[in-house]
MIDOSE-1310 file (N, C-alpha, C; in nm, 2 decimals, decimal comma, always signed):
residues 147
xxxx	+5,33/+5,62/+14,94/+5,22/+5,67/+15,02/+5,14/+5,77/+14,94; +5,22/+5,87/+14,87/+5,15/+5,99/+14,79/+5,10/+5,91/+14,66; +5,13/+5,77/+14,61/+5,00/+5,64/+14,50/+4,93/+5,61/+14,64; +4,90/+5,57/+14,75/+4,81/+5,53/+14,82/+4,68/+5,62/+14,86
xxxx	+4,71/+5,78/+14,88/+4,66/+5,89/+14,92/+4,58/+5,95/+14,77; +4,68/+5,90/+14,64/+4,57/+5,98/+14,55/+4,44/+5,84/+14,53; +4,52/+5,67/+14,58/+4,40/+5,63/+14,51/+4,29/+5,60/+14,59; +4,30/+5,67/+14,74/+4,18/+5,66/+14,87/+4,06/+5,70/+14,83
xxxx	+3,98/+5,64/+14,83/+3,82/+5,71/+14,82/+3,83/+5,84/+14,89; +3,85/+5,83/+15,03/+3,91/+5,96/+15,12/+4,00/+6,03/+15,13; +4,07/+6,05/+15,08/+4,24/+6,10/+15,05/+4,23/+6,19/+15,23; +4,16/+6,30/+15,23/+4,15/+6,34/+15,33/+4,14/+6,27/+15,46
xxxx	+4,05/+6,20/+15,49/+4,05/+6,09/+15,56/+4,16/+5,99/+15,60; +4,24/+5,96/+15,50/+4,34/+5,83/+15,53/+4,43/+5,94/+15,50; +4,48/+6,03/+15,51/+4,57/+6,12/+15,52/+4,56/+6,17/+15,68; +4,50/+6,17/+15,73/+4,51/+6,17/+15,90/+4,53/+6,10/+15,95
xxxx	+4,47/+5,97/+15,91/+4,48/+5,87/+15,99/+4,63/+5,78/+15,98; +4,68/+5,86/+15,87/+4,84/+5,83/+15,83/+4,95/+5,93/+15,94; +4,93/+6,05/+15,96/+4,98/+6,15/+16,06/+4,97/+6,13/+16,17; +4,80/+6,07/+16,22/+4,75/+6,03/+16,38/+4,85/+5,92/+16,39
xxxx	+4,88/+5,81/+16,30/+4,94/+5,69/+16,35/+5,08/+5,75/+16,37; +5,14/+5,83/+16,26/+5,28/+5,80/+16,26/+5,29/+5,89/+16,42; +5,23/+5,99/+16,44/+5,25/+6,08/+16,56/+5,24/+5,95/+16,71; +5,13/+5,86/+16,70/+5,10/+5,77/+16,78/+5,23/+5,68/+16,78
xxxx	+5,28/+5,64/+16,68/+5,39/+5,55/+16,66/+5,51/+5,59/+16,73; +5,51/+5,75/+16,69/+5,66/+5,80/+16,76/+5,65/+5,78/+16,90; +5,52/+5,84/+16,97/+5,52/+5,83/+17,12/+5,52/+5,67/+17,15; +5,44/+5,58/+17,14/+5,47/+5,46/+17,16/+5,61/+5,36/+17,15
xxxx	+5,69/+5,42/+17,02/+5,80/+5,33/+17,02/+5,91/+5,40/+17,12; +5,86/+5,53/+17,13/+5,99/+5,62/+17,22/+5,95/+5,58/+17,40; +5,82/+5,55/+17,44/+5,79/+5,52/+17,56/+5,86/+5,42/+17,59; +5,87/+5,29/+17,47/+5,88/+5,16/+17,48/+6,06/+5,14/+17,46
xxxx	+6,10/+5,25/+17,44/+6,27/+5,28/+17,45/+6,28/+5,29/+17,56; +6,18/+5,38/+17,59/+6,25/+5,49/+17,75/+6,23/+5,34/+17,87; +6,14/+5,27/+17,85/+6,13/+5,18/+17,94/+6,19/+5,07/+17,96; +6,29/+5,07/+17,82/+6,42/+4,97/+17,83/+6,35/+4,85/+17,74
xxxx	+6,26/+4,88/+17,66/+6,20/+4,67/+17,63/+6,30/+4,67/+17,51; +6,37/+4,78/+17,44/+6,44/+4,77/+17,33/+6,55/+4,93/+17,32; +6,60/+4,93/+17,22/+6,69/+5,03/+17,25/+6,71/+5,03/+17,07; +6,70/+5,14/+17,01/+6,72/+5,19/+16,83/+6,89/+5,18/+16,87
xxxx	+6,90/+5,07/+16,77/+7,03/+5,05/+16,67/+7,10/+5,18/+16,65; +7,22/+5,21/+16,61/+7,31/+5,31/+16,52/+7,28/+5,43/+16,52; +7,19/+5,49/+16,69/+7,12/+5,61/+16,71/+7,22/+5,65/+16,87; +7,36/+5,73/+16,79/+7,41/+5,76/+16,93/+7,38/+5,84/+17,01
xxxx	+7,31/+5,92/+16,97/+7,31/+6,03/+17,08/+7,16/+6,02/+17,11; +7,07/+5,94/+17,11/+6,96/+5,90/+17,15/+6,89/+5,78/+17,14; +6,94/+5,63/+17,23/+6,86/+5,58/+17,13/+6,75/+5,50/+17,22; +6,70/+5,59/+17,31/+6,55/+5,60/+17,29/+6,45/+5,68/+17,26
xxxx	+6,47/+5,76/+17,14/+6,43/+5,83/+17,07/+6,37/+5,74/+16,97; +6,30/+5,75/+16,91/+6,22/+5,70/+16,80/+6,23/+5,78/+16,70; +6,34/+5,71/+16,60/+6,42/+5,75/+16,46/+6,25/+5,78/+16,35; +6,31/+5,85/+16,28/+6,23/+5,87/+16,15/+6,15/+5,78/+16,08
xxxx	+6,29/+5,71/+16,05/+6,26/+5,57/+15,98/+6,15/+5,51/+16,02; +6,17/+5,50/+16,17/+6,06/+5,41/+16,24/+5,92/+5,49/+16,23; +5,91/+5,60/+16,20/+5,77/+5,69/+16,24/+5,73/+5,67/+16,06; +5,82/+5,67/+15,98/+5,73/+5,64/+15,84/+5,69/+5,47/+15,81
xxxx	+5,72/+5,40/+15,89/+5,69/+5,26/+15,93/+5,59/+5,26/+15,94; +5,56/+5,31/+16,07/+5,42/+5,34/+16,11/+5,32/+5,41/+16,01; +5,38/+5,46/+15,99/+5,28/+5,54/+15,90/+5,25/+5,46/+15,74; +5,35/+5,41/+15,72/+5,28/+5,31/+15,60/+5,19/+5,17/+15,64
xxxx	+5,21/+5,16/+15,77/+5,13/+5,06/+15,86/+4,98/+5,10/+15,83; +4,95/+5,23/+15,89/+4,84/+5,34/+15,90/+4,79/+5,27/+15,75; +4,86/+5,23/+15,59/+4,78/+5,23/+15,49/+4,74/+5,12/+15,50; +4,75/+5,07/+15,54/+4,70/+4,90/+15,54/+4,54/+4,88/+15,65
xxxx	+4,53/+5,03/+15,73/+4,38/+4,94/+15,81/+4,28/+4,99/+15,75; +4,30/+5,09/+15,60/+4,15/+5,09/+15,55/+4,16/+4,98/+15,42; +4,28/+4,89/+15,40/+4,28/+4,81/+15,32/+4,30/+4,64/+15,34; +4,40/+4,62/+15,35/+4,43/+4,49/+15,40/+4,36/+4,46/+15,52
xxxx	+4,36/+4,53/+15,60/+4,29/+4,50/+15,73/+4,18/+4,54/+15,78; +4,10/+4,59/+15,64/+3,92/+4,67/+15,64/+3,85/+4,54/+15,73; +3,87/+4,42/+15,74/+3,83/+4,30/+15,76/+3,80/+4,33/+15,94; +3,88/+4,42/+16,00/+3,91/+4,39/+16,15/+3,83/+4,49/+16,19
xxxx	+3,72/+4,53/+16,11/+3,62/+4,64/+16,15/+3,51/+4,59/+16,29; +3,54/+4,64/+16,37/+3,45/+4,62/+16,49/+3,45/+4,49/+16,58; +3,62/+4,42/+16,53/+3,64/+4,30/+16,60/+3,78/+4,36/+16,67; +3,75/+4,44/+16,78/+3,87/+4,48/+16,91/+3,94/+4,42/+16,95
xxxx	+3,84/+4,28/+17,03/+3,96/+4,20/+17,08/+3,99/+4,09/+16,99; +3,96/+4,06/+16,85/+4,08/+3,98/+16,79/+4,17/+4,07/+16,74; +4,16/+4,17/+16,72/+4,29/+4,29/+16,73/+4,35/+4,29/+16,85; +4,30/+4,28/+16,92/+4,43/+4,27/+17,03/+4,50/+4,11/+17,04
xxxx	+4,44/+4,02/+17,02/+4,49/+3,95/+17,06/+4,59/+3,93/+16,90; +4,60/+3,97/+16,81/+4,67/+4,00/+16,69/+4,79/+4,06/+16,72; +4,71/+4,21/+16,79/+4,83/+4,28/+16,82/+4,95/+4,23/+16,91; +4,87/+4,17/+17,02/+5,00/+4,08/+17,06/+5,11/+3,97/+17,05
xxxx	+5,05/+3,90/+16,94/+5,12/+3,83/+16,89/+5,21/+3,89/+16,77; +5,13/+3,94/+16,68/+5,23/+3,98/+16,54/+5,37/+4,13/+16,58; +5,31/+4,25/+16,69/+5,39/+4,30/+16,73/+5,54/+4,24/+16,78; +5,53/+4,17/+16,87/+5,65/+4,11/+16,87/+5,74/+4,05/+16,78
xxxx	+5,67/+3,97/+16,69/+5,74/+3,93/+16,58/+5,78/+4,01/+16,51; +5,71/+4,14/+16,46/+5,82/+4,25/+16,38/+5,95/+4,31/+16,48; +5,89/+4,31/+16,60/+6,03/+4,39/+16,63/+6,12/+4,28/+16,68; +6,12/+4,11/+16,69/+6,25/+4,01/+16,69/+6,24/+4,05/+16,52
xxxx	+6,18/+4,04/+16,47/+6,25/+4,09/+16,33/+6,33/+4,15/+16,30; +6,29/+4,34/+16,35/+6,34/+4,41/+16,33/+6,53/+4,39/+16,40; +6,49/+4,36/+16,52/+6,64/+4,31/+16,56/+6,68/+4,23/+16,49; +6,67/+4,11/+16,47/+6,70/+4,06/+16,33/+6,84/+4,14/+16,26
xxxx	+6,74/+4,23/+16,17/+6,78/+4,30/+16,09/+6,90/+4,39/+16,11; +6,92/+4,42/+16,23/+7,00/+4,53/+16,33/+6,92/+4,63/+16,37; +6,81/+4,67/+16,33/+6,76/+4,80/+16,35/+6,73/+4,82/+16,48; +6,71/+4,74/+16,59/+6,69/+4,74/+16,74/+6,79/+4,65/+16,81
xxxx	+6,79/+4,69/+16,96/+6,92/+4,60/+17,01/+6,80/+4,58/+17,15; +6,79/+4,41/+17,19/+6,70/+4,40/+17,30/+6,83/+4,37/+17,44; +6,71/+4,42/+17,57/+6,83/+4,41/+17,68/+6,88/+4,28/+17,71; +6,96/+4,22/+17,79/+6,97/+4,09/+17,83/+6,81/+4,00/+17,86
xxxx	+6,72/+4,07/+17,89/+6,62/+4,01/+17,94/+6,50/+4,02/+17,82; +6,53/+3,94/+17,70/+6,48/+3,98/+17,57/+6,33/+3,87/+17,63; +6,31/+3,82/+17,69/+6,15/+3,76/+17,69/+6,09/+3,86/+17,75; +6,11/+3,93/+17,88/+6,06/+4,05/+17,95/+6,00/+4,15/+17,87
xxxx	+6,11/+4,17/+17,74/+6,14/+4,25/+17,67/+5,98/+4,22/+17,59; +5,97/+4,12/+17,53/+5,88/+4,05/+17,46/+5,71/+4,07/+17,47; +5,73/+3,98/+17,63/+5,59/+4,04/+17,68/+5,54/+4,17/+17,72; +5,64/+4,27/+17,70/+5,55/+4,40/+17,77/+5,56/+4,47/+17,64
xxxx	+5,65/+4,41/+17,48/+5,61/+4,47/+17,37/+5,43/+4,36/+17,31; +5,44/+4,29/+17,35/+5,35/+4,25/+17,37/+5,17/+4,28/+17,39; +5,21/+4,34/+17,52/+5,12/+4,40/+17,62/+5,03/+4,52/+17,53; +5,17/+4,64/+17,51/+5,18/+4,76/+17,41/+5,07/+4,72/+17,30
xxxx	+5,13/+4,61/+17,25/+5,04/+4,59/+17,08/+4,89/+4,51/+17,10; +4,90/+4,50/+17,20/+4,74/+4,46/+17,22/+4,64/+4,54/+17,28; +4,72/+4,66/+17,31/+4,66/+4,77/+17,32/+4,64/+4,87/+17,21; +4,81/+4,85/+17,14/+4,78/+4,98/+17,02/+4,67/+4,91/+16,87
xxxx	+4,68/+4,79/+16,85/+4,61/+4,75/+16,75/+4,43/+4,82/+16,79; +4,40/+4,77/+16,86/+4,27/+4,82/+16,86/+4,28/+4,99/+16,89; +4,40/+5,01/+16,94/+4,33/+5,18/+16,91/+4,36/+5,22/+16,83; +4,42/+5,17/+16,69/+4,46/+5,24/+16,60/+4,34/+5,18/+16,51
xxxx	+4,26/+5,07/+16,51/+4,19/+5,08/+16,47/+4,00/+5,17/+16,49; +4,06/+5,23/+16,66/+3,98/+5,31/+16,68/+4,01/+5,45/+16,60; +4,08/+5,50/+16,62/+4,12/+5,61/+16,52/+4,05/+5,60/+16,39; +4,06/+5,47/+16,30/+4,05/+5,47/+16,20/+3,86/+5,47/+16,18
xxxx	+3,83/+5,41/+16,30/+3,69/+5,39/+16,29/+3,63/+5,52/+16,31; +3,69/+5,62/+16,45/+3,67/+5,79/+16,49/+3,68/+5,88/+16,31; +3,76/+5,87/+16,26/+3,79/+5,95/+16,16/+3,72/+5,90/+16,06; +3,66/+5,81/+16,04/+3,58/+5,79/+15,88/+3,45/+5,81/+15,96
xxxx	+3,36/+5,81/+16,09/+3,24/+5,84/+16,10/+3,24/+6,03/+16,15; +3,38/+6,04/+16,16/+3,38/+6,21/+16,19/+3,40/+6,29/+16,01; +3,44/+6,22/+15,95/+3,46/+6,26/+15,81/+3,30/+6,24/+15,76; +3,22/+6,10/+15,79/+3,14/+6,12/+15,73/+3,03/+6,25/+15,79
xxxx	+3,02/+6,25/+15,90/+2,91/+6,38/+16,00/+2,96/+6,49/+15,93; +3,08/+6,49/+15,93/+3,12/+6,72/+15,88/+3,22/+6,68/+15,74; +3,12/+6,67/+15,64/+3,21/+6,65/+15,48/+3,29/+6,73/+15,44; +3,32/+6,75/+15,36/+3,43/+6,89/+15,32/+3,35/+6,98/+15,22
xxxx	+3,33/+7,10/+15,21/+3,25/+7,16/+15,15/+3,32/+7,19/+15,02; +3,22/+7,17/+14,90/+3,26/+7,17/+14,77/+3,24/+7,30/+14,73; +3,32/+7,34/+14,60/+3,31/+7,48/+14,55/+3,15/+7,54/+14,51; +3,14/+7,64/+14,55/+2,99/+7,68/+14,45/+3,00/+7,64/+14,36
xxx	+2,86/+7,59/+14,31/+2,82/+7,56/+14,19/+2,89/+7,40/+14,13; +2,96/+7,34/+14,20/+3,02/+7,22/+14,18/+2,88/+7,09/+14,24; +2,88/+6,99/+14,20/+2,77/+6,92/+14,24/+2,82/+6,76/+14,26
């Protein structure tokens, strides 16, 4: 992340938009615990809490929408309809892997992770859109005499 942040045109810029996500990521995957669509793996004493791990996920996710996914600029709803497809697939992945355990009712489970990512895609690409025209309006002020 700290090769991705020195080589941003913005470092500033995609440095919030890396914090805004992971912050957004914690509340979203911890809502999506509390609501039962999944439950964190090998987390006893909470596991609908939204582990660490998972919030630097997010946050390396966050590097990818001023890069890989610069393409999805001002197109919402094929972000959502992205979001709802590919969301689900990481987290049957992530179960997969062990990292989540789904309830008996893993299609239920499915569509309202679903639901979630066709919501959060486009607003995380609203963030991303908010913070590069708020970066561009109020710049960062350079030292005297610097040009």
């Amino acid at each position: 992340m700290l090769l991705h942040l020195y080589m941003a045109p913005r470092p500033e810029q995609e440095a919030g938009l890396i914090l805004l996500t992971g912050i957004f990521g914690f509340a979203v995957d911890t809502l999506q615990a509390l609501a039962g669509l999944y439950a964190f793996a090998h987390t006893s004493a909470a596991p609908w809490l939204c582990p660490l791990w998972m919030v630097a996920l997010w946050m390396i996710f966050a590097t990818t929408l001023n890069a890989s996914m610069a393409w999805l600029a001002g197109r919402y709803p094929l972000a959502a309809v992205l979001g709802a497809i590919c969301g689900p697939v990481s987290y049957v992945a992530g179960a997969r892997l062990g990292a989540i355990e789904f309830p008996a009712h893993v299609g239920l489970s499915l569509v309202g992770i679903a639901v979630v990512w066709a919501c959060v895609m486009p607003s995380l690409l609203w963030f991303r859109d908010f913070l590069s025209t708020a970066t561009a309006r109020c710049p960062l002020p350079t030292p005297a005499g610097a040009l």
